[in-house]
N, C-alpha and C positions, 0 to 999 in steps of 0.2 A: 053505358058510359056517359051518357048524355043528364043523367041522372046524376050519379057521382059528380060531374062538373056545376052541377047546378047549386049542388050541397059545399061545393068548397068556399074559402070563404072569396069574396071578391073586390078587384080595386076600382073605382070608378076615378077618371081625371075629372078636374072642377071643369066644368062649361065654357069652351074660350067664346070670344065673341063673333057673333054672326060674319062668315067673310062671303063674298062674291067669287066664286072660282072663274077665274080669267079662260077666255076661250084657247086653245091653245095650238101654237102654231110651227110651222117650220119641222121641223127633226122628231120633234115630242108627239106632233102631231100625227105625220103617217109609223109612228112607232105606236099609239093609240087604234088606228085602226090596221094595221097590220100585223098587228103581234101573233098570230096564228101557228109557230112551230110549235114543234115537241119544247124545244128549248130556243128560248125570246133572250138576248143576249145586248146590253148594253154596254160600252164599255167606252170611255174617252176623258176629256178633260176636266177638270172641279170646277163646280160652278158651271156644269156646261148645261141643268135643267133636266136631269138623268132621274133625281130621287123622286119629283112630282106626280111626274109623269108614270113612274113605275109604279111607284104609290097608287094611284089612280086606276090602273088598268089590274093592278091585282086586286082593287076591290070589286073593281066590274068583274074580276074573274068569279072570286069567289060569291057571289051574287046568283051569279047565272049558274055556275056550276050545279050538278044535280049531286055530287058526292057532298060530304057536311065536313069532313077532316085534312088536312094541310098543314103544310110547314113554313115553317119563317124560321130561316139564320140566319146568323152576320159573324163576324169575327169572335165576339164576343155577346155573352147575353148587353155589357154595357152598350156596345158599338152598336148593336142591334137597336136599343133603347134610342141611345141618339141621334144615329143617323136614319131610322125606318119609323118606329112606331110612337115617337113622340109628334114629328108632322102626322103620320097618318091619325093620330088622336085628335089630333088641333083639326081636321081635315074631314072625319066625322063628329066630331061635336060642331063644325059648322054646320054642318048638312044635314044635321038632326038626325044621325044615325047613332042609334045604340048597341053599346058594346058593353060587355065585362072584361076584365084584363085581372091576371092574376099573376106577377111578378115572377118571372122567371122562369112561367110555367106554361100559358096559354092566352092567348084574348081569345075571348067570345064575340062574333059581330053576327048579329043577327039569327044564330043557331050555328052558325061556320065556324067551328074551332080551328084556330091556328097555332100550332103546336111554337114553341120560342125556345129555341138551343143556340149556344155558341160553338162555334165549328172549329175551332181554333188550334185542335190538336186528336190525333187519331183514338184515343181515349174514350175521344167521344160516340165512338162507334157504338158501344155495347147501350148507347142512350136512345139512339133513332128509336121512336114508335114504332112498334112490332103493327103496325096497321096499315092498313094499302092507303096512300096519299089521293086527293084526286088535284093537288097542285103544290107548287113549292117555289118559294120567294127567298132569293138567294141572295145578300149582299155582302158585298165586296168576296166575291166567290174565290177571287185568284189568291186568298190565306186560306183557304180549306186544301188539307189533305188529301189528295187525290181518292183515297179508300172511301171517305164521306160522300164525296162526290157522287161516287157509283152507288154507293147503298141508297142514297137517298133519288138516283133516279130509278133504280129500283124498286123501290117503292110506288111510284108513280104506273100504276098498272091497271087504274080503273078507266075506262074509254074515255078519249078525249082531256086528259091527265098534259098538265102545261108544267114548266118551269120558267120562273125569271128571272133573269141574274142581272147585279150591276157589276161594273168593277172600276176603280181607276187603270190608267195603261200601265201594264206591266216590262218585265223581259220579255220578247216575243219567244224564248226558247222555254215559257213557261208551258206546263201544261193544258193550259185552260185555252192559250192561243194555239198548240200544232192542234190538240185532239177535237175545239170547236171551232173558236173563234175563225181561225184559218183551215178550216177541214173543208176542200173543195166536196168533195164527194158527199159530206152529211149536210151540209149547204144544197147542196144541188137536188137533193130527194127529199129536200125539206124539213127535214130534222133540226135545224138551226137556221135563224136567222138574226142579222148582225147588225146593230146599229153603231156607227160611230159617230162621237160628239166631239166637238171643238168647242172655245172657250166662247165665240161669235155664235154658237148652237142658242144659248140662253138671252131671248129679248129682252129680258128682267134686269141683264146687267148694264148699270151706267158705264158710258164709256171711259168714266173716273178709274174706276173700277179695274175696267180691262187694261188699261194701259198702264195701271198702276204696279198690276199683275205680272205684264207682259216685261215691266225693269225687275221685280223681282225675280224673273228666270230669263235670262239673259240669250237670247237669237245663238244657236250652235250645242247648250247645253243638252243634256239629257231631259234635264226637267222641263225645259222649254218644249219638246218634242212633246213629253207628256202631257205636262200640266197645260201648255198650251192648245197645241194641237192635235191633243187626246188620241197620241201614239206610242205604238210598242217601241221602244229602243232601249238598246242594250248599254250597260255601263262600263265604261271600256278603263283600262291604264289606271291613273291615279285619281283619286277620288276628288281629293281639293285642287282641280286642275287650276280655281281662278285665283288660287294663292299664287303671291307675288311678295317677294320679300322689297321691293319696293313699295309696294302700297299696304302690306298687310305686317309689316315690322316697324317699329320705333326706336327710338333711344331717349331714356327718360333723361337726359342732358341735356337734350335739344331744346332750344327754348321754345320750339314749340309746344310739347309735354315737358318742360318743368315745374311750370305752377298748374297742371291740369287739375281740378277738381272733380273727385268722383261724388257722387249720391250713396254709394256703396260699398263695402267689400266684402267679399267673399272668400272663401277658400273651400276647394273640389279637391277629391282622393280617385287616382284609381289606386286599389288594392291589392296588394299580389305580395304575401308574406315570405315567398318559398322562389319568387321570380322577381319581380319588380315593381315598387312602390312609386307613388307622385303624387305630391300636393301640386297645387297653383294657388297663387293668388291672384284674384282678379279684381278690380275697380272697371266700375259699371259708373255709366254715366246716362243719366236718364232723361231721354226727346222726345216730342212728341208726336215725333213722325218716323221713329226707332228708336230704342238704345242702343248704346256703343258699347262695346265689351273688351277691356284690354287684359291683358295678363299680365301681370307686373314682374311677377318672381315666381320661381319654381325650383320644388326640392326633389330631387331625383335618383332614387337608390336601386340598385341592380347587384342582387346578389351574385352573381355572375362574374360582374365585372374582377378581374385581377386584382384589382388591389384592394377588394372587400374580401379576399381570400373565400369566396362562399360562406361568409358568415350572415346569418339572417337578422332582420332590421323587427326587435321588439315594438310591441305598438305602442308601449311605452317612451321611447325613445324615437319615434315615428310623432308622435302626439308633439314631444319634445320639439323635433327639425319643424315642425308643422310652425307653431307658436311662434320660433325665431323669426317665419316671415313675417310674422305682424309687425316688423321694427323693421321701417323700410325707407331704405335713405335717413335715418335716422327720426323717423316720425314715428310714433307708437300710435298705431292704425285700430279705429271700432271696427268689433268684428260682428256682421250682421247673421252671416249664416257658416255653418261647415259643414258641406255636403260631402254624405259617405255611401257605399256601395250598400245597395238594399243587403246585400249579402254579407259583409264586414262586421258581423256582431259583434265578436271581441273585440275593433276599435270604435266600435260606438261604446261598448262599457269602458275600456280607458281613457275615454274622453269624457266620458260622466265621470274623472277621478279627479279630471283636473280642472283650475278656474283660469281666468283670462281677465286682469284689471280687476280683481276681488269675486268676479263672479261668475255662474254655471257659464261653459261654453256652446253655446245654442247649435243646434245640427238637424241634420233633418237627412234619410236614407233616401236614396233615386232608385228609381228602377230605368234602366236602358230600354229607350225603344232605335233602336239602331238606325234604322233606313232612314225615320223621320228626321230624327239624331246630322245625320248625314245630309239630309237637304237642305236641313235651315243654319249648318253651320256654313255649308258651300253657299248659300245665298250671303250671307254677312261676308265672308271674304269678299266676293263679288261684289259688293258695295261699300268696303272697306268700314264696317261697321265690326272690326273681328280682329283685333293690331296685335301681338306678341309683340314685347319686349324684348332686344337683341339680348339679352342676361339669357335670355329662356332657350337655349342652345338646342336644347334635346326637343321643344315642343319643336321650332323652326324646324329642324331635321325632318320630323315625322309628319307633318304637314306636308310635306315633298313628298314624303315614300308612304304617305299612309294610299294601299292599292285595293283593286278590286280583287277579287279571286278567280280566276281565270276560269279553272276546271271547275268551280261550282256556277258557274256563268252560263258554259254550256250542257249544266243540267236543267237549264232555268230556273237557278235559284242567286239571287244576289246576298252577297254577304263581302265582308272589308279579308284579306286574304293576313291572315295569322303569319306573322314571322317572330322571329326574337324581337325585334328591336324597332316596331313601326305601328303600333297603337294603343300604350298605353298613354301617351298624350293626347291624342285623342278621345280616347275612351272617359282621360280627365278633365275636360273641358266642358263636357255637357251637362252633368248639371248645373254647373257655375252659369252658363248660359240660356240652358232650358228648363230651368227649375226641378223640382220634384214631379218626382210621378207616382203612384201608386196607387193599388187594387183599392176599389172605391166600395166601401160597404155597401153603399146605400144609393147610386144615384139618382134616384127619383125622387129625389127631395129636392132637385134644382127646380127652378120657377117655369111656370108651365105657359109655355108660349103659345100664340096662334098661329095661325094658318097665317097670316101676313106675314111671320117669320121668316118664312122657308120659304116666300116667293123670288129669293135671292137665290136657292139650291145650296 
């Protein structure tokens, strides 16, 4: 085996510059020299100094180890890339340790191969190394499928066989917190032990920093709990609880928004040919200490509804209602983007049919990442940086009743709870506000930082 890796072909990262690893103190510190379970389990607030320090003590692992094969996952081989082995490279190319790294597939450090999978879905099963591990470095373990989980400690069967996990706080009714995190009994005979971090865990962050943090997730929330104080809590009732049609509504009459200038506009689709269609229009307004994001108009069609007699809405004629907003109060509005559902093929090709002011109408597909989707749209409410137009009847509604899911809640699993009629406004808002997403070919063509980078976590 050792052969065959030799012979592959391999990537080396360019040399960052020499850094001085900081002596390291508090929580990172006796997690350094404590880490001694079966399973070494960090889990708490962002930016609380978690990635460093884990980094660090799995390279001591695998150093000392006497077995040569090991595993690293993360969410994704990307998320992996980003959040693990991009510090960990900037981290030995300070330290003058040499590696091979071969995308997608394994680094080489020192003769230790480390096997690199994304965990992200049960699929992945039939990929684990048929080969006994003698360690395994787990991030953000609480999106792995519970089946992965076990194989892969499974696999950990040669003496003295470690795992390390990070995670941010989850639903405490996930699995990761009854069966480790929280398991008095494998605690107690040593099979787990637990670190938790708070956002004050990390001496690296200016107190600019934290407290700037601390307005972005507002004393009471969810995320505060988490993001804060790197705790499990559950997400309860309605999702956008800090919408307030008082601070989070307008009326483009008002003289306060009648000569408002946007930098932008936009228009977002959710798609649903066979149930329920919606554009918005949004004017984005650009600061430099946020943008502001309003929604000006929205078109809203529900085959459902009685007096569409269940007749479905062509994307032709969808494309059609789309265009009319761009005449808004009587202004004929530049249209910068038209975000459509990664999924929506057939109205991304009727929209390559049509022009807009003589020419192509520029668009770009999202892919949803829900949760994240959900936290930064409830931080802008919270800061009234997120206004709906009273015209927008149906998003204001669903803003109210957009809910959690109860019964998938107490599976430990979070998700927004499916009804007829309480999140396709939602679900159309996010790219307008969170841009584009999508499966990244390539990314390790982004610019390779050092080890100074990531002393922030």
């Amino acid at each position: 085996m050792r052969k065959r890796l030799k012979n592959l072909q391999t990537r080396r990262m360019k040399k960052s510059k020499t850094f001085e690893l900081k002596p390291f103190v508090g929580k990172s510190k006796e997690y350094l020299i404590f880490s001694d379970a079966f399973i070494n389990v960090q889990h708490g607030a962002i930016r609380s100094g978690k990635t460093i320090s884990s980094i660090v003590r799995w390279l001591k692992f695998i150093k000392t180890h006497h077995y040569d094969n090991f595993l690293m996952t993360g969410n994704t081989q990307t998320s992996l890339y980003r959040n693990v082995l991009k510090p960990m490279m900037a981290i030995l190319d300070g330290l003058g340790i040499s590696y091979d790294w071969r995308k997608n597939e394994y680094i080489e450090i020192e003769g230790n191969v480390c096997w690199l999978m994304g965990f992200n879905h049960e699929g992945m099963a039939g990929r684990i190394p048929g080969v006994t591990l003698g360690g395994w470095y787990g991030d953000e373990v609480n999106t792995y499928p519970k089946i992965l989980v076990e194989l892969a400690l499974d696999r950990l069967s040669e003496e003295n066989s470690q795992a390390f996990w990070t995670l941010n706080p989850d639903n405490p009714y996930h699995y990761i917190y009854s069966e480790y995190i929280e398991n008095e009994e494998k605690k107690a005979n040593g099979d787990v032990k637990v670190w938790n971090y708070t956002i004050w865990d990390n001496p690296n962050l200016s107190k600019q920093y934290i407290e700037r943090t601390i307005r972005r997730y507002p004393e009471g929330t969810v995320q505060n709990k988490r993001k804060i104080h790197g705790l499990a809590a559950v997400a309860e009732g309605v999702i956008y609880s800090k919408f307030t049609e008082g601070l989070n509504t307008f009326d483009h009459c008002c003289p306060e928004y009648e000569d408002t200038k946007y930098d932008k506009y936009v228009l977002s689709t959710d798609y649903g040919p066979a149930s329920v269609s919606v554009v918005g229009l949004f004017g984005i307004i650009k600061k430099i200490d946020g943008n502001e994001y309003h929604l000006l108009d929205e078109f809203y069609y529900d085959v459902n509804d009685p007096k569409n007699n269940g007749v479905q809405l062509s994307d032709e004629e969808l494309v059609d209602r789309a265009i009319k907003l761009l005449t808004y109060h009587g202004k004929i509005l530049k249209l910068a983007k038209w975000y459509t559902p990664h999924d929506a093929a057939s109205l991304r090709a009727e929209i390559k049919k049509h022009k807009y002011r003589g020419k192509p109408i520029p668009q770009k597909p999202y892919t949803p990442d829900v949760l994240n989707d959900i936290q930064e749209i409830h931080t802008l409410f919270a800061n009234s940086r997120f206004k709906i137009s009273k015209e927008c009847v149906n998003s204001i509604a669903q803003a109210q009743t957009y809910a959690w899911d109860e019964k998938a809640r107490n599976q430990g699993e979070e998700k927004p709870l499916k009804t007829k009629n309480n999140d396709h406004c939602p679900d159309m808002w996010r790219a307008a506000i969170l841009g584009t997403r999508s499966i990244v070919d390539n990314p390790f063509t982004e610019s390779e930082d050092t080890y100074e980078s990531y002393q922030m976590e």
